[in-house]
C-alpha positions as CSV (number, residue, x, y, z in Angstrom):
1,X,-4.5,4.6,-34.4
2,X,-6.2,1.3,-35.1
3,X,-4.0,-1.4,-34.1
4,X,-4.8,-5.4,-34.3
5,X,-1.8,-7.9,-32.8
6,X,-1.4,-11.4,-33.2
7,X,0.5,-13.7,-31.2
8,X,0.5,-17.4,-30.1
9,X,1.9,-18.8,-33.0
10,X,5.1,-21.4,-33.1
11,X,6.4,-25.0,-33.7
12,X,4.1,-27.7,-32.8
13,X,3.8,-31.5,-34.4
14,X,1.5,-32.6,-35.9
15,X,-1.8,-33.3,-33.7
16,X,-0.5,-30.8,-31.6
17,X,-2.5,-27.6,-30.3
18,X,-2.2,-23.8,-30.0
19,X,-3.8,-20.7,-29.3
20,X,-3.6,-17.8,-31.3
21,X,-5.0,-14.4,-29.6
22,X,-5.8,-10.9,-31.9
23,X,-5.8,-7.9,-29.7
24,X,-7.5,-4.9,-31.0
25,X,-7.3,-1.5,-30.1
26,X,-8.3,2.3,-31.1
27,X,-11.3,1.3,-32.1
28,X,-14.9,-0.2,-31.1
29,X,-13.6,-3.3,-30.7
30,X,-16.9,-4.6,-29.4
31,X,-18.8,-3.1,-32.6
32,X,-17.5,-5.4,-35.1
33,X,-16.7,-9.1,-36.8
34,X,-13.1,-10.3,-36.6
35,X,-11.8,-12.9,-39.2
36,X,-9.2,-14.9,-39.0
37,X,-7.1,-15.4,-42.3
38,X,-4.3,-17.2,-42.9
39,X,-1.4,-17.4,-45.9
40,X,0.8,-20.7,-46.8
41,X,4.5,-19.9,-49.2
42,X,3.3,-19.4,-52.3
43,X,-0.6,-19.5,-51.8
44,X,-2.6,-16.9,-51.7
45,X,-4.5,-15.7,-47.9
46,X,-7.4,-17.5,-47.2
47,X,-10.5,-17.4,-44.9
48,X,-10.3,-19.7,-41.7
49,X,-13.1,-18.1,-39.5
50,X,-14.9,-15.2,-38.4
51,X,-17.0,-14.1,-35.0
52,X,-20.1,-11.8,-34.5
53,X,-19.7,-8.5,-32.6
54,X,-21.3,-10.1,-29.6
55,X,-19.9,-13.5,-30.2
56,X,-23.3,-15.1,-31.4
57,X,-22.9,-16.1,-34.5
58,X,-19.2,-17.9,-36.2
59,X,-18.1,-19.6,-39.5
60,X,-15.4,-21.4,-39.9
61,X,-13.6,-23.0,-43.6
62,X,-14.6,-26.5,-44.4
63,X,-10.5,-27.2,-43.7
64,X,-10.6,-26.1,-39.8
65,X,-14.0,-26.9,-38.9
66,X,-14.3,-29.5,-35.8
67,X,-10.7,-28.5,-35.0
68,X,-10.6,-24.6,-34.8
69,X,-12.7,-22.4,-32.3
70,X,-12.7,-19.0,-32.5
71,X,-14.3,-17.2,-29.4
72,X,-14.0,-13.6,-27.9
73,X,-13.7,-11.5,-24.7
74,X,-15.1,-7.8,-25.5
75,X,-14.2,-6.7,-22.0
76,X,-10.1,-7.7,-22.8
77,X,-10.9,-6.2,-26.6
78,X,-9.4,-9.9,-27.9
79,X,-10.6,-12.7,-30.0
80,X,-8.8,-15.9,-29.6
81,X,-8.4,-19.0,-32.1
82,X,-7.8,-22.3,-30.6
83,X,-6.4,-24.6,-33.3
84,X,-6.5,-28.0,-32.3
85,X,-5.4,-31.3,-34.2
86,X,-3.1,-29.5,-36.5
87,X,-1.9,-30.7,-39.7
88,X,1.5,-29.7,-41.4
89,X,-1.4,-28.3,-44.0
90,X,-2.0,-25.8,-41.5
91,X,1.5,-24.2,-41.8
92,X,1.3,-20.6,-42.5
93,X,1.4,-17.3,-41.1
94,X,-2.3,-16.3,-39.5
95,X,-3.9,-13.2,-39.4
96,X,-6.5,-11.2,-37.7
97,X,-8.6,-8.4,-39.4
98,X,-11.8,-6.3,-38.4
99,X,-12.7,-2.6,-39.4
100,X,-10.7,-3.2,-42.1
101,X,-7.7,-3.4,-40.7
102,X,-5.3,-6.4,-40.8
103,X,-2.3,-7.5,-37.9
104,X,0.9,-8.3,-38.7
105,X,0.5,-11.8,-38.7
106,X,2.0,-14.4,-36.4
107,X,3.4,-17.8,-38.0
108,X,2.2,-21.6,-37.4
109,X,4.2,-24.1,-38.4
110,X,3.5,-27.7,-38.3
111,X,6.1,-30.0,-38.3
112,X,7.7,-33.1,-36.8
């Protein structure tokens, strides 16, 4: 059974930082791309970053990029997102996908 679990998520001000972590299993983890999405109330999911199999190669939306890093640790079969300098623009609930499979989705909220 392919499973992918977020976590990390919460309550943090504004400039504030968290890490969100996407654990992957029942599958070749190592094989493939993981994306990061992410959903706002009322908006539709949008793109916030991907990784490379072997970690080589990332993307990240105009939005997040200089504050987001997205790295990942094949031998713990997790990719992490570090979100850093976070707006309240950055409130929604964050996903992880690869072999297109999505997580549940763990929520951000910024707000003082």
């Amino acid at each position: 059974q392919v499973l992918l679990a977020e976590s990390g998520g919460g309550l943090v001000q504004p400039g504030g930082s968290l890490r969100l972590s996407c654990a992957g299993s029942g599958f070749s983890f190592s094989l493939y791309t993981i994306y990061w999405y992410r959903q706002a109330p009322g908006k539709e999911r949008e793109f916030v970053a991907f990784i490379s199999h072997i970690g080589d190669a990332t993307n990240y939306a105009d939005s997040v990029k200089g504050r987001f890093t997205i790295s990942r640790d094949n031998a713990k079969n997790t990719v992490s997102l570090q979100l850093n300098r976070l707006e309240p623009e950055d409130t929604a609930v964050y996903y992880c996908k690869g072999f297109g499979h999505w997580g549940q989705g763990t929520q951000v909220t910024v707000s003082s």
